[in-house]
ZADO-434267 format. One record per residue: residue number from 1; residue in three letters; x, y, z of N, C-alpha, C in turn. Coordinates in Angstrom, 1 decimal, padded with zeros to 4 digits, m for minus. Example, Ala and Ser with C-alpha at 12.3 -4.5 7.8 and 13.67 -1.06 7.14 Angstrom:
<rs>
 resi resn  neast nnorth    nup caeast canorth   caup  ceast cnorth    cup
    1  ALA  013.2 m005.7  007.8  012.3  m004.5  007.8  013.2 m003.3  007.8
    2  SER  012.8 m002.2  007.1  013.7  m001.1  007.1  012.9  000.0  007.9
</rs>
This chain:
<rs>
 resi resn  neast nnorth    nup caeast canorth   caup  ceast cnorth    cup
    1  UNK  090.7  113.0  041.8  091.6   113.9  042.6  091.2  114.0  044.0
    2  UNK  089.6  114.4  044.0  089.3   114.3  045.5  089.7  112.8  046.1
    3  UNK  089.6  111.6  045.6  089.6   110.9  046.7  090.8  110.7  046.8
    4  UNK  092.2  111.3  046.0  093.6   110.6  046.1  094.0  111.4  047.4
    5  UNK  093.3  113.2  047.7  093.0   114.3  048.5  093.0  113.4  049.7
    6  UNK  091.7  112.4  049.8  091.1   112.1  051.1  092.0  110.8  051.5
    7  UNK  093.3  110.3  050.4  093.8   109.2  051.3  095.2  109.8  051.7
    8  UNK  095.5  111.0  051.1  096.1   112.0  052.0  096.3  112.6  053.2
    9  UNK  094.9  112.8  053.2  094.4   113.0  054.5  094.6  111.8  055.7
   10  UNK  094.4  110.4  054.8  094.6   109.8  055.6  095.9  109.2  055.9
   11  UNK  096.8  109.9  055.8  098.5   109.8  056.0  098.4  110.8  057.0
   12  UNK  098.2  111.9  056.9  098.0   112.9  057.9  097.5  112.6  059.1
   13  UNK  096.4  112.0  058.8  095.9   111.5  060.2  096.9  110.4  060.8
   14  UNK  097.1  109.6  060.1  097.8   108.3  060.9  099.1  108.7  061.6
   15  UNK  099.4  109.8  061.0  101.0   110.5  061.5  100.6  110.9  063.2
   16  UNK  099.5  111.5  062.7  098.9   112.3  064.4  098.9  110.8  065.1
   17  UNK  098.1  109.8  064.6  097.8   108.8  065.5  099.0  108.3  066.0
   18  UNK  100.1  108.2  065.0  101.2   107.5  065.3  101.8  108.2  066.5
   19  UNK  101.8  109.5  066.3  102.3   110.5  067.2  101.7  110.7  068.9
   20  UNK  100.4  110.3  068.7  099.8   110.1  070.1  100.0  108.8  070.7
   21  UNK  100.0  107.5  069.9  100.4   106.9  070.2  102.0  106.7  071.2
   22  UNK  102.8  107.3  070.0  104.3   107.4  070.9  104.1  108.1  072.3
   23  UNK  103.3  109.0  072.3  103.2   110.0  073.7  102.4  108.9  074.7
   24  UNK  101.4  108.1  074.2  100.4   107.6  075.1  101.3  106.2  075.8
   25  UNK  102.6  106.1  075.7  103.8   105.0  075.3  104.6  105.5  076.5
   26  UNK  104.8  106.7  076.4  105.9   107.4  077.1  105.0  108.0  078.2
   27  UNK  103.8  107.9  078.1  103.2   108.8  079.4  103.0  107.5  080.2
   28  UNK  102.7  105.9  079.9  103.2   105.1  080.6  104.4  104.3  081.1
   29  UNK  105.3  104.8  080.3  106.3   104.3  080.6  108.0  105.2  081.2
   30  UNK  107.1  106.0  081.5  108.2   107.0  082.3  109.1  106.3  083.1
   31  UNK  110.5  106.5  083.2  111.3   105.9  083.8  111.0  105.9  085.6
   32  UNK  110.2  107.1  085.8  110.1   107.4  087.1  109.1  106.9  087.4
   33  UNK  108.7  105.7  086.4  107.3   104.9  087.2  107.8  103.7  087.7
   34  UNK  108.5  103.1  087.4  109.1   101.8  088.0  109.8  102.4  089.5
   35  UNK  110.1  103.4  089.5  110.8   104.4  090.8  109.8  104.7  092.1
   36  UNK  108.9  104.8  091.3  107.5   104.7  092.3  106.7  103.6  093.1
   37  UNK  106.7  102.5  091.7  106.1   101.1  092.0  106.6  100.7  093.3
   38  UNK  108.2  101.1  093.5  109.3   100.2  094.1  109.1  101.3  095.5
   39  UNK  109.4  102.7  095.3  109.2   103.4  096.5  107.5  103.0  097.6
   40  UNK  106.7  102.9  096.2  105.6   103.0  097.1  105.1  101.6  098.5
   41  UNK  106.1  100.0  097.3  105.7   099.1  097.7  106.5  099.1  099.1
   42  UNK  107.9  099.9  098.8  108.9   100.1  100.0  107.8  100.7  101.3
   43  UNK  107.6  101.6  100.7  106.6   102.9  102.1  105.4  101.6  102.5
   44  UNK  104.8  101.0  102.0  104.0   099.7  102.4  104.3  099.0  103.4
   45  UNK  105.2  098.2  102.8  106.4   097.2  103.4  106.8  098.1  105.1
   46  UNK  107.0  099.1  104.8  107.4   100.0  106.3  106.5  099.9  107.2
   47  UNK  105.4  100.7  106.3  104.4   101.2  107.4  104.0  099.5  108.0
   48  UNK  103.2  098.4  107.3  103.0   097.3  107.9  104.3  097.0  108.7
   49  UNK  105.3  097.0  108.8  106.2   096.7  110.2  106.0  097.6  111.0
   50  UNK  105.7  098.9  110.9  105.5   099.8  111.8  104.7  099.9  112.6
   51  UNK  103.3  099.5  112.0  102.0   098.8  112.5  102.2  097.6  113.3
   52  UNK  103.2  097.1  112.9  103.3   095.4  113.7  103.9  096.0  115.4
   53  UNK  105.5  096.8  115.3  106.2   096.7  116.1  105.3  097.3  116.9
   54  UNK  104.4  099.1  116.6  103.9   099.4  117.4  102.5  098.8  118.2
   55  UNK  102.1  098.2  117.7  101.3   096.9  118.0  101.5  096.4  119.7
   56  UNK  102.7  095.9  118.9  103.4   094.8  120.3  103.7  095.6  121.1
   57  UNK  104.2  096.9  120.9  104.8   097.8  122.1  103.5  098.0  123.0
   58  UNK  102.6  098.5  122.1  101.1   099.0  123.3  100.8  097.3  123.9
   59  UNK  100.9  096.7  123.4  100.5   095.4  124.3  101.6  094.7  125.3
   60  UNK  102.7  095.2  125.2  104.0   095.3  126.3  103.8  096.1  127.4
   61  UNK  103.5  097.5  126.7  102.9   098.7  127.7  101.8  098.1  128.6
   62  UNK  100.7  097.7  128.4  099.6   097.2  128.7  100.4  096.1  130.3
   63  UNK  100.8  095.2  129.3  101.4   094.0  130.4  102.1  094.3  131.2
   64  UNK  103.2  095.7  131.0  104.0   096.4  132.0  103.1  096.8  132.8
   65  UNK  101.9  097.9  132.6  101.3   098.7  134.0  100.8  097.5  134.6
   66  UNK  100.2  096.1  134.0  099.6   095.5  134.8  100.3  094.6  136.1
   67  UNK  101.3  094.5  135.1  102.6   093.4  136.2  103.2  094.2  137.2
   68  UNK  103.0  095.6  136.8  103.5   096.9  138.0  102.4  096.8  138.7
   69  UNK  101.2  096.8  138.4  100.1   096.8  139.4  099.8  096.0  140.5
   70  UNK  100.2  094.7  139.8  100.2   093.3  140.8  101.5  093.5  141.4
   71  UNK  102.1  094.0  140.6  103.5   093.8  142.0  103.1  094.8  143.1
   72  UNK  102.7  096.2  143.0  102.7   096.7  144.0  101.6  096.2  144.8
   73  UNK  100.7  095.7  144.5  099.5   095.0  145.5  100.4  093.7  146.2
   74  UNK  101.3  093.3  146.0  102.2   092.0  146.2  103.0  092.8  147.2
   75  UNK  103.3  093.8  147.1  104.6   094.6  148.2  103.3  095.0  149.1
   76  UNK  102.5  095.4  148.9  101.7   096.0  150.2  101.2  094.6  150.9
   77  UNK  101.1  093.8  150.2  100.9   092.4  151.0  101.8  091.7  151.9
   78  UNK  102.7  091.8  151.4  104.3   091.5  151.9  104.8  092.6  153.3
   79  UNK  104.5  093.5  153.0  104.3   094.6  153.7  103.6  094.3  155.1
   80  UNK  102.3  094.3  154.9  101.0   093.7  155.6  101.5  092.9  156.5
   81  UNK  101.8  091.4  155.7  102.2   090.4  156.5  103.3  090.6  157.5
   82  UNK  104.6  091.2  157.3  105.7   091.4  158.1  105.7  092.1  159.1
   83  UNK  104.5  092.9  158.8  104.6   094.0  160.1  103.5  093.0  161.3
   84  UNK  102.9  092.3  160.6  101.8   091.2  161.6  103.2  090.4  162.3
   85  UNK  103.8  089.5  161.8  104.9   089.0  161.9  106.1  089.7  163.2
   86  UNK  106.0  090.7  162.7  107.7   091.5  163.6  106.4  091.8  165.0
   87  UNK  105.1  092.3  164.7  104.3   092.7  166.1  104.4  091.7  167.0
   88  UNK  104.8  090.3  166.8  104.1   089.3  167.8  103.0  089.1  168.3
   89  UNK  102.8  088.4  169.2  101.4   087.9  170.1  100.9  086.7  169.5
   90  UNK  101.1  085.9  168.8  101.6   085.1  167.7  101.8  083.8  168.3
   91  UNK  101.1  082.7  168.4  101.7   081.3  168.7  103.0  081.2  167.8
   92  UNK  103.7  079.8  168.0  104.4   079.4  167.5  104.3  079.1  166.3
   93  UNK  102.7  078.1  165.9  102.7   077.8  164.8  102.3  078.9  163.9
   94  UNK  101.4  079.6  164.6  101.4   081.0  163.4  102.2  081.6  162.9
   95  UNK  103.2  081.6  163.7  104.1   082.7  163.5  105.1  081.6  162.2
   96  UNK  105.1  080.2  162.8  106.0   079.7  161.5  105.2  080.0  160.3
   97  UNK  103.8  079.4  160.6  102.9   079.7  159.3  103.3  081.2  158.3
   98  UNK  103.3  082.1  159.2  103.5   083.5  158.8  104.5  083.6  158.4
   99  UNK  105.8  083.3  159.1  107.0   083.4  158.1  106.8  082.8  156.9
  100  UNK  106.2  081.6  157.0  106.6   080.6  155.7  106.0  081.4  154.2
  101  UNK  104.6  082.1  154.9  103.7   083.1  153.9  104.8  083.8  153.7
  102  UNK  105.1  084.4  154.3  106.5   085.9  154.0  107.0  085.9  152.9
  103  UNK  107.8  084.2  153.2  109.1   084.2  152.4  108.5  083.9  151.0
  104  UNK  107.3  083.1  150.8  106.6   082.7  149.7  106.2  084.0  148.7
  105  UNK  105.6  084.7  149.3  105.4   086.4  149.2  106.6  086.8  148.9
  106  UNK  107.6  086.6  149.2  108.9   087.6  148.8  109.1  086.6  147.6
  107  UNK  109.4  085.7  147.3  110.0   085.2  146.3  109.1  084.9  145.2
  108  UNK  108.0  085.3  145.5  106.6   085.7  144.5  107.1  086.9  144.1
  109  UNK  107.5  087.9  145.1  107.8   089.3  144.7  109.4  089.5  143.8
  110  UNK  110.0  088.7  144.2  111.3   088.7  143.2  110.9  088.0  141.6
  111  UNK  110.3  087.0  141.6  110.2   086.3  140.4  108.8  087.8  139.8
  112  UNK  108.2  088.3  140.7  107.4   089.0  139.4  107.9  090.8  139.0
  113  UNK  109.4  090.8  139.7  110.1   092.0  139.6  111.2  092.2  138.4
  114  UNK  111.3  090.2  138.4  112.4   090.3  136.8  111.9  090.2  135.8
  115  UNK  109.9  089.8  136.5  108.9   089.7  135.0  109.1  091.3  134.5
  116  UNK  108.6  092.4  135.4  108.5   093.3  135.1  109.8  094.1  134.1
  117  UNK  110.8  093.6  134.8  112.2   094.0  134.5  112.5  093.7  132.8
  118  UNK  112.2  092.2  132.9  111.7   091.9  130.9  111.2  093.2  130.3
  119  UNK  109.8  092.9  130.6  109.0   094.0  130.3  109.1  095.2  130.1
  120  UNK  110.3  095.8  130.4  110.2   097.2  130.9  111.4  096.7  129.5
  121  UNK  112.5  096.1  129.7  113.4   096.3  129.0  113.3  096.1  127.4
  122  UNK  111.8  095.4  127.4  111.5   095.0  125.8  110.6  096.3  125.6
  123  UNK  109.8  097.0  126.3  108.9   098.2  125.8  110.0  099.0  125.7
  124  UNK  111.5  099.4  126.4  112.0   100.8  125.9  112.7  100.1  124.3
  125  UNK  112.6  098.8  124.0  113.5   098.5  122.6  112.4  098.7  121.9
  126  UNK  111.4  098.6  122.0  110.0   098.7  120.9  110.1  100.2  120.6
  127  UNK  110.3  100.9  121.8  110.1   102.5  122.1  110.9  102.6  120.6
  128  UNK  112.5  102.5  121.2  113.0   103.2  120.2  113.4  102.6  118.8
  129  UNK  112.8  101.0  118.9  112.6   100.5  117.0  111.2  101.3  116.5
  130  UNK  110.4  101.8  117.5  109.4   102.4  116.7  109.3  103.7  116.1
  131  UNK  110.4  104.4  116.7  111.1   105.8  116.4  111.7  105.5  115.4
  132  UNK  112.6  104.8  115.5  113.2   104.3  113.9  112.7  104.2  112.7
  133  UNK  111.9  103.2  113.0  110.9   102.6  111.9  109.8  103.7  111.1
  134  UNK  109.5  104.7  111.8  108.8   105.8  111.8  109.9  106.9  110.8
  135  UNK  111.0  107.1  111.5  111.9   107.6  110.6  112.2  107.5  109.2
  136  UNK  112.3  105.8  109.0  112.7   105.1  108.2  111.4  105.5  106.8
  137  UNK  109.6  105.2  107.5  108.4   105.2  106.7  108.5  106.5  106.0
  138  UNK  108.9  107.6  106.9  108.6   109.0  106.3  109.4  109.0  105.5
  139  UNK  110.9  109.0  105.6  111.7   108.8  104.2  111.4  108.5  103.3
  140  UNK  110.8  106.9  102.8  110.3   106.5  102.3  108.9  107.0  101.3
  141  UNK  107.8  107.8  102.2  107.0   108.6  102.0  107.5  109.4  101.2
  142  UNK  108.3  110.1  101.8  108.8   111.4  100.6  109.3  111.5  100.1
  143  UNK  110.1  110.0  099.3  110.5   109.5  098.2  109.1  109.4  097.0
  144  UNK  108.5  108.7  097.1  107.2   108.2  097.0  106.6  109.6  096.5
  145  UNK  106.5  110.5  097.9  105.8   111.6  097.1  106.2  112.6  096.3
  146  UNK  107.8  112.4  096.2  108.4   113.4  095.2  108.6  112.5  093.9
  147  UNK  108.6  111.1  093.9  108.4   110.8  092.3  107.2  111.0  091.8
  148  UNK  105.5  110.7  092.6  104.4   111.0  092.4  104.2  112.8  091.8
  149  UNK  104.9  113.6  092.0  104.9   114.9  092.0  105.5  114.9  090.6
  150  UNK  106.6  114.1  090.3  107.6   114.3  089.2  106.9  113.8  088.0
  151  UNK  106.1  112.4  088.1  105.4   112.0  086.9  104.3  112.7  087.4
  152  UNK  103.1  113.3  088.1  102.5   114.2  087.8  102.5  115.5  087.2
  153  UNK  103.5  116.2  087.4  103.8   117.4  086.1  104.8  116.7  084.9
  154  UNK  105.4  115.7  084.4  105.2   115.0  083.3  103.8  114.7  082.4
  155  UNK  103.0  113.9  083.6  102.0   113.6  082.8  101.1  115.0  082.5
  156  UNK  100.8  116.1  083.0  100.9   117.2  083.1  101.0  117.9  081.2
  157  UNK  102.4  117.7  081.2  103.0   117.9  079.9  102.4  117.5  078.6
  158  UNK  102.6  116.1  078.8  102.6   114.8  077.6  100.9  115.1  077.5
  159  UNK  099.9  115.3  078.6  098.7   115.2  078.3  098.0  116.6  077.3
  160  UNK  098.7  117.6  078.1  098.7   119.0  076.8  099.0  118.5  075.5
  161  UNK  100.0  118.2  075.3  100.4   117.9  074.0  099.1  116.4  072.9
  162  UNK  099.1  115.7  073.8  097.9   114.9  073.4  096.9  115.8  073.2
  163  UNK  096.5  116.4  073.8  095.2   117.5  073.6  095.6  118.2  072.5
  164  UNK  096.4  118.8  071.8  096.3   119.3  070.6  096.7  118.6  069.3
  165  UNK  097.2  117.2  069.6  097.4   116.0  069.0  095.7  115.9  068.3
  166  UNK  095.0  115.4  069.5  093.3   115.1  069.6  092.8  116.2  068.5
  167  UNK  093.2  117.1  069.3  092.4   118.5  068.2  092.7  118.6  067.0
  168  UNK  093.7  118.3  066.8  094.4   118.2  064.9  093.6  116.7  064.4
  169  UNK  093.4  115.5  065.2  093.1   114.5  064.7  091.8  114.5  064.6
  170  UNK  090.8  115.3  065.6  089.3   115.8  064.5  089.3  116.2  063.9
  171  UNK  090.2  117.9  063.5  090.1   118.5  062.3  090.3  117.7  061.0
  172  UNK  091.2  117.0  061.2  091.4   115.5  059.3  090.4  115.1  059.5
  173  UNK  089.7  114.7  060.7  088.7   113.5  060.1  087.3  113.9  059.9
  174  UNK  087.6  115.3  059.8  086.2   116.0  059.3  086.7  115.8  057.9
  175  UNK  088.0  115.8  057.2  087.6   115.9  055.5  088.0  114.4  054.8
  176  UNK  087.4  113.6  055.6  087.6   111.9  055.4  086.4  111.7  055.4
  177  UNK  086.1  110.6  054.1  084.7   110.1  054.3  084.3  109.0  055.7
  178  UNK  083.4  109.6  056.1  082.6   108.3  056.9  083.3  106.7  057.1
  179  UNK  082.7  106.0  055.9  083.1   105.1  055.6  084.7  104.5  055.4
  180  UNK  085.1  105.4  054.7  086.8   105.2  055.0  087.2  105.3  055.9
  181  UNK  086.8  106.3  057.0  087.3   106.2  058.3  087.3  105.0  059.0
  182  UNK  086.3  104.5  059.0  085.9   103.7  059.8  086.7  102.2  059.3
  183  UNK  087.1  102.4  057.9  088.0   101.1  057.6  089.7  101.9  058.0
  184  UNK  089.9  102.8  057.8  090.5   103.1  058.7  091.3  102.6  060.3
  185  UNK  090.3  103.0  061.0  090.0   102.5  062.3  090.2  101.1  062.3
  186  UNK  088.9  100.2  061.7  089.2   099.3  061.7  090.9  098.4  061.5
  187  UNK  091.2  098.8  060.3  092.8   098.7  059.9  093.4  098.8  061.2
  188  UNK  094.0  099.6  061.4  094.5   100.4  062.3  094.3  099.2  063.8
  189  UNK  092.9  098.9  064.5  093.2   098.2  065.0  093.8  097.0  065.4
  190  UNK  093.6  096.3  063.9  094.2   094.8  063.3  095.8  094.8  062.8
  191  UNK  096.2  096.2  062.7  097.5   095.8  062.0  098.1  096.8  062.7
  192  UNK  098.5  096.8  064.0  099.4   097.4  065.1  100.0  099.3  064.6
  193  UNK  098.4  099.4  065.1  098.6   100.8  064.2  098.5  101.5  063.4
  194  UNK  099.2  100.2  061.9  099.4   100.9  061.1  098.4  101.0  060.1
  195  UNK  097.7  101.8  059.4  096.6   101.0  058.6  096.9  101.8  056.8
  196  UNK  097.6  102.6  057.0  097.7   103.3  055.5  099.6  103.1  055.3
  197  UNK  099.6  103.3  053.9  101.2   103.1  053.9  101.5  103.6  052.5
  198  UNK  102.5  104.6  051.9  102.4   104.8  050.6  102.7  103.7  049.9
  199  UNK  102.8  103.9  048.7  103.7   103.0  047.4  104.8  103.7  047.2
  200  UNK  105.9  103.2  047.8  107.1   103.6  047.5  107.7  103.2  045.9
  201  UNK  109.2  104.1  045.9  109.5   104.1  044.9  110.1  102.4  044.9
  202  UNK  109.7  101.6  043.5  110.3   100.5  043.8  109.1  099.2  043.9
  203  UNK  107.9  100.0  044.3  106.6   098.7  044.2  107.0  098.8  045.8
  204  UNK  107.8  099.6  046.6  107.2   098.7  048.3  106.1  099.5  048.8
  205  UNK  105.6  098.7  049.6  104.0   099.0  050.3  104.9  099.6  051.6
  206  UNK  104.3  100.9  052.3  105.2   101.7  053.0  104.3  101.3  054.6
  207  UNK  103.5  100.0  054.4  102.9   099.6  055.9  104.1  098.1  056.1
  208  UNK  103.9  097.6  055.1  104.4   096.6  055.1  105.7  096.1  055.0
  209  UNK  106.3  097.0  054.0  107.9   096.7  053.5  108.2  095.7  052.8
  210  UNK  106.9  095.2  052.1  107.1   094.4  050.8  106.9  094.7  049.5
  211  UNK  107.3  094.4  048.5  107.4   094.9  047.3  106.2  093.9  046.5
  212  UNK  105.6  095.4  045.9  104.7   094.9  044.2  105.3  094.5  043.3
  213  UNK  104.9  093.3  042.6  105.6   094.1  041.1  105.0  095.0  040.1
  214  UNK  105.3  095.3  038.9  104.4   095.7  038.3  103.4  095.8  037.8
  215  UNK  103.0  094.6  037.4  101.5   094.2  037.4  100.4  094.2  038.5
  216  UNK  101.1  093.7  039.8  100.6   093.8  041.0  100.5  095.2  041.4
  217  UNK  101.1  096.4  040.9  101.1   097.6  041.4  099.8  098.5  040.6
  218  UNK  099.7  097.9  039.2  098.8   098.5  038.4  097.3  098.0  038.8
  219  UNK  097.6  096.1  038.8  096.3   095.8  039.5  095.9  096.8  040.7
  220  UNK  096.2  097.2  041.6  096.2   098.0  042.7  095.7  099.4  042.6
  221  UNK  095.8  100.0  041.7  095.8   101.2  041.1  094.8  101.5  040.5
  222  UNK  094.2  100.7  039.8  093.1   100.6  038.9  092.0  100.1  040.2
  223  UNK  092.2  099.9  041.4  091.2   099.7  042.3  090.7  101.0  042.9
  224  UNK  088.9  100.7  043.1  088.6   102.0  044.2  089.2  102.8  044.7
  225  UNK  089.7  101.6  046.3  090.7   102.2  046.9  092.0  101.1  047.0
  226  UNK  093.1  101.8  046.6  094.4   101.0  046.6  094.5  100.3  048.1
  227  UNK  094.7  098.7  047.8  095.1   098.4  048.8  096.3  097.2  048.4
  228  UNK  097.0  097.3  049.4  098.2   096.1  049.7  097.8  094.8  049.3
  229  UNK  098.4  094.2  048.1  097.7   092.7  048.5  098.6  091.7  049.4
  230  UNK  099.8  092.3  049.6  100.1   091.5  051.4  099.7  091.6  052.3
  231  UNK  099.3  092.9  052.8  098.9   093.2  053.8  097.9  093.3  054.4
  232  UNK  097.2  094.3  052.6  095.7   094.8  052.9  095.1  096.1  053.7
  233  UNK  096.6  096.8  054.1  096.4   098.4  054.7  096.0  098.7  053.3
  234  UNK  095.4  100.2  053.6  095.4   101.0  052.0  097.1  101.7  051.7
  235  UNK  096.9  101.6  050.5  098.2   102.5  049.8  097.7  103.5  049.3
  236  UNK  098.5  104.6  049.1  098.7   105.7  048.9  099.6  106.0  047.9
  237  UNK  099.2  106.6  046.2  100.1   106.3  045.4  101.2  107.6  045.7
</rs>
């Protein structure tokens, strides 16, 4: 009687296990985790372009002050020379010489005013794709951090309930032998969970869903402990 008691017990237990199991199922496979995977890889995906564009903008910025810098050293030069130029006192040849510098100077100063002009016109598109893009990441972020929040008080949930799952599933296995447990366990590993299963009405094995016959059910019965000879979970008569 005790030990038909202790494979009772071990129906009890397997119920809890089965039962943590389904929770430990559903606490990975929340629908709002694939929602996340996708949000978070998105907010990634962002921020590394955001990193890129602003990148290139500080290094546009950079090449603007410098190509401003040279140009105005190039106008004070230009400058310089013209006023030498318009002063006279000046031979002839100097003075061609000095024009010819002038005009070289100036058309140095136009070709490095449309460089600038580039420049100026690609740093204010950076400006405002980086404002964008920035817009774009936070959104993203706070998608991200509101499914992170959503399956955090889920898991939240499901993990309580496992904890009193846990606590019912030491209490059985204080009135299970040792040794059965452990074949138990064992079972349970090798056969997707399931490791005990009654004898239903009919000769079926309630792990398996194949049928004894009669002989085969009596053989089984008259054992220590009943077990399946299909399967080899324990039965429970």
């Amino acid at each position: 009687m005790k030990e038909f008691e202790s494979l009772v017990d071990l129906l009890d237990l397997q119920e809890v296990d089965l039962y943590i199991d389904r929770l430990l199922h559903q606490r990975q496979s929340l629908p709002e985790m694939e929602g996340y995977r996708v949000a978070h890889a998105r907010s990634e995906q962002i921020a590394a372009r955001l990193a890129e564009i602003s990148d290139e903008f500080k290094q546009i910025s950079l090449q603007e002050d410098k190509a401003e810098g040279e140009l105005e050293l190039l106008e004070q030069k230009v400058h310089q020379q013209e006023q030498r130029l318009f002063a006279g006192g000046l031979s002839a040849r100097e003075t061609e010489n000095l024009r010819r510098e002038v005009e070289s100077l100036r058309s140095r100063e136009g070709t490095m005013e449309d460089e600038v002009l580039v420049l100026l016109d690609r740093r204010e598109y950076l400006e405002t794709e980086v404002a964008a893009v920035k817009v774009e990441w936070e959104g993203a972020q706070a998608e991200e951090k509101r499914l992170e929040t959503t399956i955090g008080q889920k898991w939240k949930t499901l993990d309580a309930e496992i904890a009193k799952k846990e606590a019912r599933k030491r209490d059985i296995a204080t009135l299970i032998d040792p040794e059965l447990l452990e074949l138990y366990e064992h079972l349970r590993e090798h056969k997707e969970g399931v490791a005990v299963g009654r004898l239903e009405h009919g000769g079926i094995c309630g792990g398996c869903h194949l049928r004894l016959s009669t002989a085969e059910q009596k053989q089984v019965l008259t054992e220590n402990l009943p077990r399946c000879l299909h399967c080899r979970r324990i039965l429970v008569p």
